[in-house]
Backbone as a ProteinNet text record, in pm:
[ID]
protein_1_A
[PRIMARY]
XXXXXXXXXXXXXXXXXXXXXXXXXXXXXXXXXXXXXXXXXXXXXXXXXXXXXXXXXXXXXXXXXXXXXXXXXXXXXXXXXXXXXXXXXXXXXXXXXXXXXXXXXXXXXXXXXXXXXXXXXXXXXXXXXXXXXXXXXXXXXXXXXXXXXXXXXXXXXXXXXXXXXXXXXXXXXXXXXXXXXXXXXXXXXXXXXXXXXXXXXXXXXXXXXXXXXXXXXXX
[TERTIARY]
24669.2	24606.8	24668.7	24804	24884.8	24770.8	24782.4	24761	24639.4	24527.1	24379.7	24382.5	24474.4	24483.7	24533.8	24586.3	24679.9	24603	24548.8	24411.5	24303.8	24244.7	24168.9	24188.1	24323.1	24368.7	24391.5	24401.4	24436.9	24313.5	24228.9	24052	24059.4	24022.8	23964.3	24053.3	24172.4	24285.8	24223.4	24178.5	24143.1	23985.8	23897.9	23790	23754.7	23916.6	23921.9	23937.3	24070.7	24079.6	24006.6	23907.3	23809	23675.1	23654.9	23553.2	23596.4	23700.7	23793.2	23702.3	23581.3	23543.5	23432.9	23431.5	23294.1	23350.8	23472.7	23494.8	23620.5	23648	23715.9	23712.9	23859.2	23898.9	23859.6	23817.8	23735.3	23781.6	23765.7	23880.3	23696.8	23704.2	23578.2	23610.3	23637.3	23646	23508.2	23484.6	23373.9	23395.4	23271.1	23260.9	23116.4	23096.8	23030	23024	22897.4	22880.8	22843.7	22921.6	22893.4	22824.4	22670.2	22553.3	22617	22697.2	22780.8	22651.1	22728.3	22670.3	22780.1	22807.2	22886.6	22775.1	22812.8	22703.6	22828.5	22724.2	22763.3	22815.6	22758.7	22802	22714.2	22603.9	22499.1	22358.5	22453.3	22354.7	22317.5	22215.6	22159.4	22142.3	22120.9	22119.4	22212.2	22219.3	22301.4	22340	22410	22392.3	22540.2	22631	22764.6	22785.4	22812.9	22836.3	22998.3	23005.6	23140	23201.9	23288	23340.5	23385.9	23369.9	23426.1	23432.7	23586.4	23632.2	23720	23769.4	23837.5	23802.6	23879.6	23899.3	23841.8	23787.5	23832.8	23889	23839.8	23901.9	23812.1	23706.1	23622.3	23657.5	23672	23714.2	23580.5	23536.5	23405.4	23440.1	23344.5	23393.9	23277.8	23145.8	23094.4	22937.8	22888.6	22769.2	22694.7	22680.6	22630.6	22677.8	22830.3	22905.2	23059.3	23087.3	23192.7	23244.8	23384	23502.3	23529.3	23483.9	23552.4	23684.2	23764.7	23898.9	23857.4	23836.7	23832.4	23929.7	23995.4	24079.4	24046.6	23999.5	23898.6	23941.2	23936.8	23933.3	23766.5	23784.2	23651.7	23661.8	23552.6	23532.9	23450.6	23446.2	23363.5	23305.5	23278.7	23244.8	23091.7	23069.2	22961.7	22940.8	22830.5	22811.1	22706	22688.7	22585.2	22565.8	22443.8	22471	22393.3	22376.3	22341.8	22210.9	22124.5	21976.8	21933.6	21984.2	21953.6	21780.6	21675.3	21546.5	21521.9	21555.7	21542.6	21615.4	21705.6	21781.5	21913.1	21934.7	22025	22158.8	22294.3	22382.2	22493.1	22500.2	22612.8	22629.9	22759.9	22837	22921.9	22917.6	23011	23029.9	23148.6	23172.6	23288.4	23317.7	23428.1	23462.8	23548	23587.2	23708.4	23684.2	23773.8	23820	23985.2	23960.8	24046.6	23955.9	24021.9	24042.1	24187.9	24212	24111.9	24025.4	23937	23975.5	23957.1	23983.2	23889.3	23814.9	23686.6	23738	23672.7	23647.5	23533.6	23455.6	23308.9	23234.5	23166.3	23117.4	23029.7	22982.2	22896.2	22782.9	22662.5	22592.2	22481.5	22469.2	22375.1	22215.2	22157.7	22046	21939.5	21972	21898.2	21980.8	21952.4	22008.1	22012.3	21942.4	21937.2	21976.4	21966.8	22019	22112.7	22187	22285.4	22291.7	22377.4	22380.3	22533.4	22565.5	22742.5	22698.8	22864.4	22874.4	22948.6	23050.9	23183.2	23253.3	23360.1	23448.7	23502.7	23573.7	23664.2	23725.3	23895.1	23971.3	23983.1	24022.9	24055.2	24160.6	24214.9	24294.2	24288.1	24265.5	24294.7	24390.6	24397.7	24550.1	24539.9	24393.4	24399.8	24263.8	24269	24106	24097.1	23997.1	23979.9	23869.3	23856.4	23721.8	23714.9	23589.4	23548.3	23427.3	23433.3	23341.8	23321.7	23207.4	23171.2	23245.7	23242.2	23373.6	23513.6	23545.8	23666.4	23763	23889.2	23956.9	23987.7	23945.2	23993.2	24072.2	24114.3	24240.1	24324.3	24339.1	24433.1	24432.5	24304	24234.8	24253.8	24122.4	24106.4	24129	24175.5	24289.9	24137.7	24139.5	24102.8	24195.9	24112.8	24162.6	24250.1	24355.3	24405.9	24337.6	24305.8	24245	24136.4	24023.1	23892.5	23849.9	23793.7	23705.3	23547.9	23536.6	23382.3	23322.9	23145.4	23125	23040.5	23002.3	22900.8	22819.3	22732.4	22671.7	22579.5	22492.6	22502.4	22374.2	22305.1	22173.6	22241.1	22255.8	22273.9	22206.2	22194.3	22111.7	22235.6	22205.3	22315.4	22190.3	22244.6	22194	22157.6	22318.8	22335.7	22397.3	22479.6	22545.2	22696.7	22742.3	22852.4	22874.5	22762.9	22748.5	22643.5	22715.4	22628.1	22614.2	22483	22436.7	22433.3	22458.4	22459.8	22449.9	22354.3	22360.9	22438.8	22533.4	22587.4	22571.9	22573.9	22538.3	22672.7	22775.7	22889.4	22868.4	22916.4	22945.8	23069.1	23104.6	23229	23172.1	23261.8	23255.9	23334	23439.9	23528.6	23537.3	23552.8	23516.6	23649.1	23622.7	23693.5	23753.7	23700.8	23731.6	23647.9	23750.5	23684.2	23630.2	23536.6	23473.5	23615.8	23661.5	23755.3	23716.3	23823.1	23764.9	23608.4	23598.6	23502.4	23352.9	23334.9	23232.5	23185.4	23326.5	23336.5	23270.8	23292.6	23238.4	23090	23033.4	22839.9	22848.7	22710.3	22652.1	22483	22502.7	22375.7	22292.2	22147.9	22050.5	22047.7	22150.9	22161.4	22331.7	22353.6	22479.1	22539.7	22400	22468.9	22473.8	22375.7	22438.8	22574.9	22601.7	22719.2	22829.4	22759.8	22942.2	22943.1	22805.6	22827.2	22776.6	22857.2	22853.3	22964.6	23103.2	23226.5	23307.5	23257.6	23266.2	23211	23281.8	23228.5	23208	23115.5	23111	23105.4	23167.1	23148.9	22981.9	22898.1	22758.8	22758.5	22794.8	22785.7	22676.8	22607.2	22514.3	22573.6	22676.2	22678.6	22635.9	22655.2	22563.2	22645.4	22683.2	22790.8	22773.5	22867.4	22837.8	23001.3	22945.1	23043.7	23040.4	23192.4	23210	23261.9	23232	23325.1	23397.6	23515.9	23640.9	23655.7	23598.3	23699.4	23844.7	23914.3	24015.4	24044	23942.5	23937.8	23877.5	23915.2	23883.8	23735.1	23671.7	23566.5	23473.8	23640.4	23657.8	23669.8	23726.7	23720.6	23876	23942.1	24110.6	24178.2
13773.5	13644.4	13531.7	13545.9	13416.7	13459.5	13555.6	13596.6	13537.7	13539.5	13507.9	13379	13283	13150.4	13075.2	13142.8	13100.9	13134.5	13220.8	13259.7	13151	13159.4	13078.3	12929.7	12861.3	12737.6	12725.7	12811.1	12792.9	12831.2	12915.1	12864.2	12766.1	12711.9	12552.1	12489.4	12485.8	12359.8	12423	12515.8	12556	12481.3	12477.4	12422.7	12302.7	12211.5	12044.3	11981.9	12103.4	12106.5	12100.7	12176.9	12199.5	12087.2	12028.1	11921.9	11844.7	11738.5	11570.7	11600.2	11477.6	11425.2	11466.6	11533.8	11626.6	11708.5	11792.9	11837.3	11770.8	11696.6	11633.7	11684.1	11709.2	11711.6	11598.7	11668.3	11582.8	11601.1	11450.9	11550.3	11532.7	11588.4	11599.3	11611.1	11519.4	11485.6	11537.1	11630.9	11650	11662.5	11646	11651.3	11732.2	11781	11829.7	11939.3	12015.7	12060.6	12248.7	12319.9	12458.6	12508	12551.9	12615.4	12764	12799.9	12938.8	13073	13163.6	13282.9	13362.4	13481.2	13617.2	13749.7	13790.6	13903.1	14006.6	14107.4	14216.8	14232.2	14083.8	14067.6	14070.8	14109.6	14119.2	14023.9	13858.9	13759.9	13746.2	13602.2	13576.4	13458.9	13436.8	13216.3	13174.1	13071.8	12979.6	12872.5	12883	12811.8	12743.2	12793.6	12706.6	12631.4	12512.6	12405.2	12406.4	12371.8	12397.1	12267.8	12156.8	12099.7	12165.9	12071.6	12148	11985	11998.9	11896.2	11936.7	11866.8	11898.1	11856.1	11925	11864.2	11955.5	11939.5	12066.1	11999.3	12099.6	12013.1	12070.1	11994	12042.6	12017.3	12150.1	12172.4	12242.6	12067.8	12101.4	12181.6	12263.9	12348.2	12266	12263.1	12238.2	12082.8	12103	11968.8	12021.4	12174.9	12232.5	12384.9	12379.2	12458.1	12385.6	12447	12394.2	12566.7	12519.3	12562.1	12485.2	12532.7	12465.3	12548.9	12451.7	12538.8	12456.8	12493.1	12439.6	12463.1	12348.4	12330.4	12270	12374.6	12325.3	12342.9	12297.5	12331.8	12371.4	12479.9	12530.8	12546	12564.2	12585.5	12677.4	12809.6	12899.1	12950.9	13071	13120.4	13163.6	13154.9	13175.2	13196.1	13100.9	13080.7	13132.2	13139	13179.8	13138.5	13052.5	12957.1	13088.3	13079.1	13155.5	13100.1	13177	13087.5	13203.9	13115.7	13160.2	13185.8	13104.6	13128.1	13235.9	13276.5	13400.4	13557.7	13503.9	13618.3	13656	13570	13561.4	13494.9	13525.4	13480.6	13546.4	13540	13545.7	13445.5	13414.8	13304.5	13417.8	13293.8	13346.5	13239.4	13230.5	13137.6	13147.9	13115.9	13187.1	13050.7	13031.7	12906.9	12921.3	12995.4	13024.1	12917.2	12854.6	12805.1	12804.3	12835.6	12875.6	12737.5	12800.2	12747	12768.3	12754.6	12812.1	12764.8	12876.8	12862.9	12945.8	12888.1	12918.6	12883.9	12964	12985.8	12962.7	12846.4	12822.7	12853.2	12897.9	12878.6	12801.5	12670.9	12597	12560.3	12565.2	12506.8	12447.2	12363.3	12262.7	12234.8	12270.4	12334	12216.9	12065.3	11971.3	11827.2	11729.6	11610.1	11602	11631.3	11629.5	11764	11858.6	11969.7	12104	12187	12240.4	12387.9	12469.7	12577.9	12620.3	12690.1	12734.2	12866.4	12947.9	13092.7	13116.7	13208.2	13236.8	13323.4	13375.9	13429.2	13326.3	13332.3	13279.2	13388.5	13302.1	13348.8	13242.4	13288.6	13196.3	13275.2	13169.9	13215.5	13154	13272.2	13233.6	13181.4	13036.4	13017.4	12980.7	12962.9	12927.5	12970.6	12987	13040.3	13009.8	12976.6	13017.9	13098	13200.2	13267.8	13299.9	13236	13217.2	13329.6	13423	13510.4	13531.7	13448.6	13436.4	13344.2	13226	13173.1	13208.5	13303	13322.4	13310.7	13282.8	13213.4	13406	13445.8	13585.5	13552.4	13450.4	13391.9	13505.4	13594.2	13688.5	13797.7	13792.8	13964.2	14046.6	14007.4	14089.8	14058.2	14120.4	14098.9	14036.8	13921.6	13899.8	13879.7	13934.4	13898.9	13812.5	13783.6	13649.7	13628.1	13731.6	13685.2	13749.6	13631.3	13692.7	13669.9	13715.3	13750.4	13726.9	13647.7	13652.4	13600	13577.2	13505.4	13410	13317.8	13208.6	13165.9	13086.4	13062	12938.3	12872.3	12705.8	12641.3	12564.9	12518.6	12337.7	12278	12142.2	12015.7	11916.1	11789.4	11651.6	11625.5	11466.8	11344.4	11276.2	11193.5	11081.2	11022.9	10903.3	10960.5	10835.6	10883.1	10978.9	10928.2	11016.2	11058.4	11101.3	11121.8	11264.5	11380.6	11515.5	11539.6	11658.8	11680.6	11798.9	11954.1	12097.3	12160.9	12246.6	12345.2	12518.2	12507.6	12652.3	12755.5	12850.3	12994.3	13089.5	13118.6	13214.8	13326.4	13457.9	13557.1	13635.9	13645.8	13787.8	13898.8	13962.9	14077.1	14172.7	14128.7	14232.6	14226	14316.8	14279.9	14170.9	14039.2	13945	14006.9	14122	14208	14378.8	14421.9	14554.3	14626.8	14727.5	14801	14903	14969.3	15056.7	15185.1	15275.1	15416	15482.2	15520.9	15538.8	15483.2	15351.5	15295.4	15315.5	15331.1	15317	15464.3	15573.1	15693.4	15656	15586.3	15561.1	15600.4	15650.9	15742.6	15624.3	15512.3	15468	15467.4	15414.7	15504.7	15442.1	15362	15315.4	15279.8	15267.8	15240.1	15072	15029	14827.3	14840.8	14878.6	14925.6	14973.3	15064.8	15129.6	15031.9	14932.5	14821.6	14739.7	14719.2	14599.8	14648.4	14685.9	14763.5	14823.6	14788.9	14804.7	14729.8	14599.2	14523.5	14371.9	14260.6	14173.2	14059.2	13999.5	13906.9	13782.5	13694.3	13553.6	13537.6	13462.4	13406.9	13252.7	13165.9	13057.6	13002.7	12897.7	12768.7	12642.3	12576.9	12440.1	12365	12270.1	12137	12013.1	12006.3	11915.2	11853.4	11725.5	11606.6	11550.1	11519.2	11512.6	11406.8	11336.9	11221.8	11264.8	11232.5	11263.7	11157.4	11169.7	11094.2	11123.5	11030.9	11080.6	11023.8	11023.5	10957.8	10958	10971.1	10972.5	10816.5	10811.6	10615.3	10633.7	10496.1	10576.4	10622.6	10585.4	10626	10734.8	10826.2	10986.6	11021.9	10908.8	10919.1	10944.1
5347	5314.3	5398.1	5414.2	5491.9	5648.2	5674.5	5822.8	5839.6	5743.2	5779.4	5776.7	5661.6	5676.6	5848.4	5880	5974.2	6129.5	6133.3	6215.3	6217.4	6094.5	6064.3	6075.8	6110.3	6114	6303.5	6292.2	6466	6587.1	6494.5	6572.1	6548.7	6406.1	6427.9	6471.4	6503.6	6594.9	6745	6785.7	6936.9	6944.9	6873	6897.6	6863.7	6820.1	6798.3	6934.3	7020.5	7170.9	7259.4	7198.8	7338.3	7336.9	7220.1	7188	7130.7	7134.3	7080.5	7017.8	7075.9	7020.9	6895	6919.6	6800.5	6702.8	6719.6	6641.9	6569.1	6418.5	6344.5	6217.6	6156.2	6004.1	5958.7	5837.1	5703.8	5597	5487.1	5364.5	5275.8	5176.1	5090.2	4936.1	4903.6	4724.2	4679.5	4560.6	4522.3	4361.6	4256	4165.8	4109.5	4002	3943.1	3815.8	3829.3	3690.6	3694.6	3667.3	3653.2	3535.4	3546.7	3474.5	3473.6	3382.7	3348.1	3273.3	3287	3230.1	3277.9	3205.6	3245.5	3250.9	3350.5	3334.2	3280	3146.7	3108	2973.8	2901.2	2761.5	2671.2	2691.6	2628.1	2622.8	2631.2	2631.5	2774.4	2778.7	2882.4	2912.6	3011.8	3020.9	3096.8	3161.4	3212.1	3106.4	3000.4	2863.8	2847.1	2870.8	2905.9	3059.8	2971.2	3126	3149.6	3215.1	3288	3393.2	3412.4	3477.4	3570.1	3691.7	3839.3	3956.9	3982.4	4098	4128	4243.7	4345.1	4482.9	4598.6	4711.3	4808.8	4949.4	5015.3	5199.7	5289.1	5441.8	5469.5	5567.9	5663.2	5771.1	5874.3	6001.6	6111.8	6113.4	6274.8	6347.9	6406.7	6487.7	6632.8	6574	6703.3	6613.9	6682.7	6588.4	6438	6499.3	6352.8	6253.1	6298.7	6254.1	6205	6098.4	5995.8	5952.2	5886.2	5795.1	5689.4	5583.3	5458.5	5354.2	5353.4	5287.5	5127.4	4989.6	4906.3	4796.5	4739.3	4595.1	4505.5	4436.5	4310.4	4143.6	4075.8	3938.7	3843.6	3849.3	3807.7	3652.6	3539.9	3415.5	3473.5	3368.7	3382.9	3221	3259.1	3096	3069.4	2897.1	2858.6	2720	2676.3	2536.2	2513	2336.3	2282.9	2165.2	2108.8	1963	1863.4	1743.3	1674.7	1632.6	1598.9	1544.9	1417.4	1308.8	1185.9	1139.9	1219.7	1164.5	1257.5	1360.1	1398.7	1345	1261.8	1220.6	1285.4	1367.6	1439.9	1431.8	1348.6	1324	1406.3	1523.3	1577	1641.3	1719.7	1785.7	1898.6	2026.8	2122.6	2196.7	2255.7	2355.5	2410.2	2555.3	2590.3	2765.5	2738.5	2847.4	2913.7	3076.1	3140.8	3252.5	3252.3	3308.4	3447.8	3583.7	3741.3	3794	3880.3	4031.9	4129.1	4160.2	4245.9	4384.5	4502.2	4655.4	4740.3	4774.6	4847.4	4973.5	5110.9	5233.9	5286.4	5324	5315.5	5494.3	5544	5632.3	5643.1	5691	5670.2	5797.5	5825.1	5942.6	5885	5974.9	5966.2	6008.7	5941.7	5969.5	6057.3	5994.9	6061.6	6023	6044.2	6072.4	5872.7	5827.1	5673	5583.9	5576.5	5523	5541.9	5474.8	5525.1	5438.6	5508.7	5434.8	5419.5	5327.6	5296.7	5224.4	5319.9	5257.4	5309.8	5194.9	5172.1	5077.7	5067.4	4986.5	4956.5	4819.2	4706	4670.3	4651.1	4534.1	4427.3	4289	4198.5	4082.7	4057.7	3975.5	3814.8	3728.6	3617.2	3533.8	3468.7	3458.6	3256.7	3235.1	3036.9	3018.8	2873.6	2868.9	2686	2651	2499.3	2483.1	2358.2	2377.3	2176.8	2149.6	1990.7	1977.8	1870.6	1874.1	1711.1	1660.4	1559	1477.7	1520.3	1473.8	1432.9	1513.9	1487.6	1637	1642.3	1764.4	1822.5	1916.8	1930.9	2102.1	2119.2	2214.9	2252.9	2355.6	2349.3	2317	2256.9	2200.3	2317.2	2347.7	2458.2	2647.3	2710.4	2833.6	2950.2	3006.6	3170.3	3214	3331.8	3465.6	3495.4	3588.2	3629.7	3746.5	3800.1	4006.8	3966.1	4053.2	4057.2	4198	4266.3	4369.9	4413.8	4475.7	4462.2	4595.5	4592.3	4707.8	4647.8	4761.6	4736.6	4852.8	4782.3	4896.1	4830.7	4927.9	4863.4	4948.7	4924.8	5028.3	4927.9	5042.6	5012.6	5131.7	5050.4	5163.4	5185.6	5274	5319.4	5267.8	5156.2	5091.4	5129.6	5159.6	5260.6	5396	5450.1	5565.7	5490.3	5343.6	5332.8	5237.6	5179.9	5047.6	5041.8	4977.2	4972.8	4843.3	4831.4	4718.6	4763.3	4657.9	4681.2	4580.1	4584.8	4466.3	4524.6	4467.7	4514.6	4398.9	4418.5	4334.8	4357.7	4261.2	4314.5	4209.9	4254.5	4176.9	4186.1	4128.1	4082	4161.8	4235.8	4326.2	4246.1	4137.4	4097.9	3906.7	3839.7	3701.7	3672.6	3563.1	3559.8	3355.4	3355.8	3209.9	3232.4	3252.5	3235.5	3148.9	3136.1	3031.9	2985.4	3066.5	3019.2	3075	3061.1	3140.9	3108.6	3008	2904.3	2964.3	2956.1	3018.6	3175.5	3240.2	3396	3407.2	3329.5	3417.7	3374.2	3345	3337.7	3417.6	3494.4	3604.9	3611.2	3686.3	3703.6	3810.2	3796	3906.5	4068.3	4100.8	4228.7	4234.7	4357.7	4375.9	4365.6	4362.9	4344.3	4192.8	4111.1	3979.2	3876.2	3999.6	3962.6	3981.9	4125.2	4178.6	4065.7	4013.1	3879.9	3778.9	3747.4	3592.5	3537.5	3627.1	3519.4	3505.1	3404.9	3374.9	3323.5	3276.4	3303.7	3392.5	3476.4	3602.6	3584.7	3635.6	3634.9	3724.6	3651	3736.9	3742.6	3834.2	3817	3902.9	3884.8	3981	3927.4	4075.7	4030.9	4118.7	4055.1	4089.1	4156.1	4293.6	4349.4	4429.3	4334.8	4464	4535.7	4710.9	4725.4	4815.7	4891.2	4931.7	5071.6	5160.6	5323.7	5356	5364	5419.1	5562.2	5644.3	5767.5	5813.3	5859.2	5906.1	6062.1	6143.3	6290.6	6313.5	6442.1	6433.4	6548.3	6533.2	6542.6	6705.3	6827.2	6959.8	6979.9	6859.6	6890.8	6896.3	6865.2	6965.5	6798.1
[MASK]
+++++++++++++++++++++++++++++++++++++++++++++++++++++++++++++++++++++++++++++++++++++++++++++++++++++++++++++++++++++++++++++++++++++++++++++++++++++++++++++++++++++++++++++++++++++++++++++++++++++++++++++++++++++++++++

């Protein structure tokens, strides 16, 4: 991981070299809202919202190619209210909450819209999880590191001001089924990658601010 950071920092310092003026670090304060679901718990929906801010560095590479390094505080999870005129009295809800560190590839598709995709790590550091009203905190074991990718279609609003909807998923179970479950035998092999366990599914909704700090000669 040090090695890819450090790779990855010294392209983009080689292609700040080779184009001053075009290619410039950016810092990017962003804020917004994570539309949660877990896949593999039975329910369904994007029904828990989730807070998400943080920072990241965008490192131009050329007019319509970018690097984004992101430090984020993510809410994740997934709820479920109970609806008694349906017959339905259960409760669930479960609020995980990550370090999130995304790797973004970003290009620019036109003077107005953009695209991002990437791996993330995140780290789990608190969580509460209520299941029928009852606090079951500690019951049962997640994950601390989760894994995933994303990917994101966003527009430039103003001159420094972005709007993005990104979509991430869990690549690795963030709670496992257990041996038992894992030998299922299902009828395709993307099946089988997601299906031992449970997945983080998020779509959020982010807005963000561009800082530059280059003056505006290029020097």
């Amino acid at each position: 991981m040090k090695k890819l950071f450090l790779y990855l920092i010294l392209f983009c310092l080689n292609a700040k070299a080779q184009d001053n003026k075009k290619s410039v670090f950016t810092l990017l304060p962003a804020m917004g809202l994570n539309f949660c679901q877990i896949h593999g718990d039975s329910y369904s929906g994007f029904d828990k919202l989730g807070l998400f801010f943080g920072t990241s560095v965008n490192a131009r590479l050329n007019k319509k190619m970018s690097l984004e390094f992101g430090f984020y505080f993510s809410q994740k999870g997934a709820r479920h209210n109970s609806n008694p005129e349906n017959g339905d009295f259960s409760f669930y809800r479960v609020n995980l909450n990550y370090l999130d560190l995304p790797i973004l590839f970003k290009y620019q598709i036109n003077s107005t819209y953009f695209v991002t995709a990437g791996p993330s790590f995140a780290y789990l550091f608190s969580y509460n999880e209520n299941i029928d009203n009852t606090d079951m905190t500690g019951t049962y074991y997640f994950n601390k590191n989760e894994f995933g990718v994303n990917f994101g279609l966003g527009k430039i609003v103003k001159e420094k001001f972005y709007v993005e909807i990104r979509a991430s998923n869990s690549i690795i179970p963030i709670r496992d089924y257990g041996i038992i479950a894992n030998k299922i035998i299902f009828p395709n092999p993307i099946a089988t990658f997601f299906n031992k366990g449970l997945y983080n599914n998020i779509i959020s909704l982010i807005v963000s601010y561009k800082l530059d700090f280059n003056s505006k000669n290029g020097n």
